[in-house]
C-alpha positions as CSV (number, residue, x, y, z in Angstrom):
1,X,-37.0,48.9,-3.0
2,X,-40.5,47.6,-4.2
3,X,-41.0,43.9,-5.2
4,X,-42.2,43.4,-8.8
5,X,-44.8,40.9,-8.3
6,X,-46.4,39.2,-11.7
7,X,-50.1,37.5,-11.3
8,X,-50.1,34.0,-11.6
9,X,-52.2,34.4,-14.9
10,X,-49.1,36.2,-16.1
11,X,-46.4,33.6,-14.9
12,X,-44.1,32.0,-17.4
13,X,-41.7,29.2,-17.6
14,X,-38.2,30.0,-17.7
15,X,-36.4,26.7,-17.0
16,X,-37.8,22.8,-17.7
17,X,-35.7,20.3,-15.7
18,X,-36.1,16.8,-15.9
19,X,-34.9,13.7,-14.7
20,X,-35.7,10.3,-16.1
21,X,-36.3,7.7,-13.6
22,X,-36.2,3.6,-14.7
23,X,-39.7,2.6,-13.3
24,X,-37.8,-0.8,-12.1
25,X,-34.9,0.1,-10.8
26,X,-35.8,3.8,-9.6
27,X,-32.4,5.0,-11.0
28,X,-31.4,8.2,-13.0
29,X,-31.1,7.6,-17.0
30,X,-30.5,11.3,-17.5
31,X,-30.9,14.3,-17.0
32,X,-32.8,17.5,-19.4
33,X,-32.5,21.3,-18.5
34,X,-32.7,24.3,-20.3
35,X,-33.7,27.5,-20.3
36,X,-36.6,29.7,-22.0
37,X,-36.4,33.2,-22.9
38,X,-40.1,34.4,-21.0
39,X,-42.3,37.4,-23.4
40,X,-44.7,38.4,-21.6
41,X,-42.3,39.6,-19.2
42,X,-38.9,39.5,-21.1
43,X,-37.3,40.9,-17.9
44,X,-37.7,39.3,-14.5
45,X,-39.0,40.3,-11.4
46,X,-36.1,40.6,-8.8
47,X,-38.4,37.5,-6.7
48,X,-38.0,35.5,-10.2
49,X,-34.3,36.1,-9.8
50,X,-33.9,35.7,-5.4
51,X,-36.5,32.9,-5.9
52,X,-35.1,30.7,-8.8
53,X,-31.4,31.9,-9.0
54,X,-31.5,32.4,-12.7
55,X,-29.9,35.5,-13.8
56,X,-31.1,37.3,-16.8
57,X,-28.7,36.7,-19.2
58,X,-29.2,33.2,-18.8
59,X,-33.2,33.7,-20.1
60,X,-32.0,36.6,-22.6
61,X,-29.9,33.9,-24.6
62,X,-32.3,30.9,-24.3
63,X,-34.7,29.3,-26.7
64,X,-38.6,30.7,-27.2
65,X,-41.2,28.1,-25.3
66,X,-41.9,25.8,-28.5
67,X,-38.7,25.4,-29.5
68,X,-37.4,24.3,-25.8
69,X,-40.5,22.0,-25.4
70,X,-39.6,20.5,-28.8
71,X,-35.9,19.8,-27.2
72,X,-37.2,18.5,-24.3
73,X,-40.1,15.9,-26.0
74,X,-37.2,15.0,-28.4
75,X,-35.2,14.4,-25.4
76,X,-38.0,12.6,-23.5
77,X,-39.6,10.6,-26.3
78,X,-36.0,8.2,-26.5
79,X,-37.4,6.9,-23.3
80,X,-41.0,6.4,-24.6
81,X,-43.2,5.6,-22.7
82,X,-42.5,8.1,-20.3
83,X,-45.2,9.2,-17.9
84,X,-45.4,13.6,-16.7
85,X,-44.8,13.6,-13.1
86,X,-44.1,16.6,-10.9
87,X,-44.4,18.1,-7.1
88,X,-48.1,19.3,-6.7
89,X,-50.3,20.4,-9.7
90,X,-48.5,23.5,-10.4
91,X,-46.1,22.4,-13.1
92,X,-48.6,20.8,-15.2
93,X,-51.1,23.7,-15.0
94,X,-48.5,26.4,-15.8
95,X,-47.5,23.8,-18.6
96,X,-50.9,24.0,-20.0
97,X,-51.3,28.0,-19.5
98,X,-47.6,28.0,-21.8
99,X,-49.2,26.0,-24.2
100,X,-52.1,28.4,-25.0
101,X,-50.2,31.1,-24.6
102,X,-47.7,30.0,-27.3
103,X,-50.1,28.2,-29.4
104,X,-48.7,24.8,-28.8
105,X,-50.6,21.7,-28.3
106,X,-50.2,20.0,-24.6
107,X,-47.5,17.0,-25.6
108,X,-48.4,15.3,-22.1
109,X,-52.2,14.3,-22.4
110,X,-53.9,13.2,-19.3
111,X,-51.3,10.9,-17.7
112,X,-50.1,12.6,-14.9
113,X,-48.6,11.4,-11.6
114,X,-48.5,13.9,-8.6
115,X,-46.0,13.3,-6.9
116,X,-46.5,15.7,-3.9
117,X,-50.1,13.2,-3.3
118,X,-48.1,9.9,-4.3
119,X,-45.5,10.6,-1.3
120,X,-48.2,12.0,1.1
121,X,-50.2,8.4,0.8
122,X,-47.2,6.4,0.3
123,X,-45.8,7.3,3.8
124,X,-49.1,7.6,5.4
125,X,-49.2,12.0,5.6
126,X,-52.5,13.5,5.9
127,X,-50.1,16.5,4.8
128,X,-48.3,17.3,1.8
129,X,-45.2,18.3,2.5
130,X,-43.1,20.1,-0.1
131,X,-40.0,18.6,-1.5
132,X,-37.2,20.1,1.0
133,X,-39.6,18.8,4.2
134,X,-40.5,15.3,2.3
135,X,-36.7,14.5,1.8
136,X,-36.0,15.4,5.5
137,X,-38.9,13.2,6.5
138,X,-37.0,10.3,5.0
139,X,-33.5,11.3,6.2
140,X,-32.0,13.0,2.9
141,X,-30.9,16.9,2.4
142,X,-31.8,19.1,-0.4
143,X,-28.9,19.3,-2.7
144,X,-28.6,22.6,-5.1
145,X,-30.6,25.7,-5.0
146,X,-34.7,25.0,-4.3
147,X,-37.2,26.1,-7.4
148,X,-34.6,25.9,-10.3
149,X,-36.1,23.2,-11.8
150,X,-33.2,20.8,-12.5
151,X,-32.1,20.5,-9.1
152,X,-35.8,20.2,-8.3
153,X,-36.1,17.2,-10.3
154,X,-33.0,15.7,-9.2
155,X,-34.4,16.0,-5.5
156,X,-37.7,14.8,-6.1
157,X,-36.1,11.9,-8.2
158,X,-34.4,11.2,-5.3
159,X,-38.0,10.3,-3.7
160,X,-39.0,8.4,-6.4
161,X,-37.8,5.3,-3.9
162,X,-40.4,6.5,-1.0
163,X,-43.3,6.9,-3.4
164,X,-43.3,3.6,-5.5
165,X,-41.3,0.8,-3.4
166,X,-41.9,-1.5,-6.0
167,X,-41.6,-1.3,-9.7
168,X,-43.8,0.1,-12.6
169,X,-45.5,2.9,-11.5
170,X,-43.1,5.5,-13.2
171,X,-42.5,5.8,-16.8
172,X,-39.0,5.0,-17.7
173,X,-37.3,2.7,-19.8
């Protein structure tokens, strides 16, 4: 069987996960997910599927791009400020590409923390490790399936104590 393979030009985002940390006490508040139905590729690639562990009826029923960003800044904006953090660049770039695609402005302006960097010079790493190496570096498992994006955020979240020690880096209420 041959694997569908999509460019990264053509890449979409089918889930948004979130987890919103208090920048004091580097505790959960809550927790966002949801899933977008992808058009450029309404039906995905067997990797998408293996990779992520969404199945396609879970994209086939959810909400377009703009309409599960708008859920999700609703959602974020009751804990404004809020500062755009993620593992690595990739997320915000693939945020931006969405946003042209679907002719929606870029809600998250220029503040964004990486956390991938943050946790490499936090803990003195020349390397960046990715999230299931970085919580084993600091004795914790991954919990859940790795790349669906809520139980990617709950894991990094979970590292948000090993990136900022002290308070206030971290948007949050």
């Amino acid at each position: 069987m041959r694997r569908q393979l999509v460019c990264r030009t053509e890449m979409e985002i089918v889930e948004i996960g979130a987890v919103m940390v208090c920048s004091s006490t580097h505790q959960p508040l809550d927790e966002f997910q949801t899933f977008i139905q992808p058009v450029l590729h309404p039906k995905l690639t067997g990797f998408c599927r293996e990779l992520t562990n969404i199945s396609q009826s879970q994209v086939d029923s959810a909400l377009s791009f703009a309409d599960a960003l708008a859920s999700f800044l609703d959602w974020a904006n009751g804990f404004a400020p809020f500062v755009f953090c993620s593992w690595g660049n990739y997320d915000r770039t693939q945020f931006e590409s969405d946003c042209i695609q679907h002719n929606v402005a870029y809600p998250f302006g220029d503040r964004h923390i990486n956390l991938k960097s943050e946790f490499a010079k936090a803990n003195g790493r020349r390397k960046k490790l990715g999230v299931p190496a970085a919580l084993r570096s600091v004795g914790l498992t991954f919990s859940g399936s790795h790349h669906r994006g809520i139980d990617d955020a709950r894991n990094i979240a979970s590292l948000i104590p090993y990136i900022f020690p002290s308070s206030s880096n971290v948007g949050g209420s």
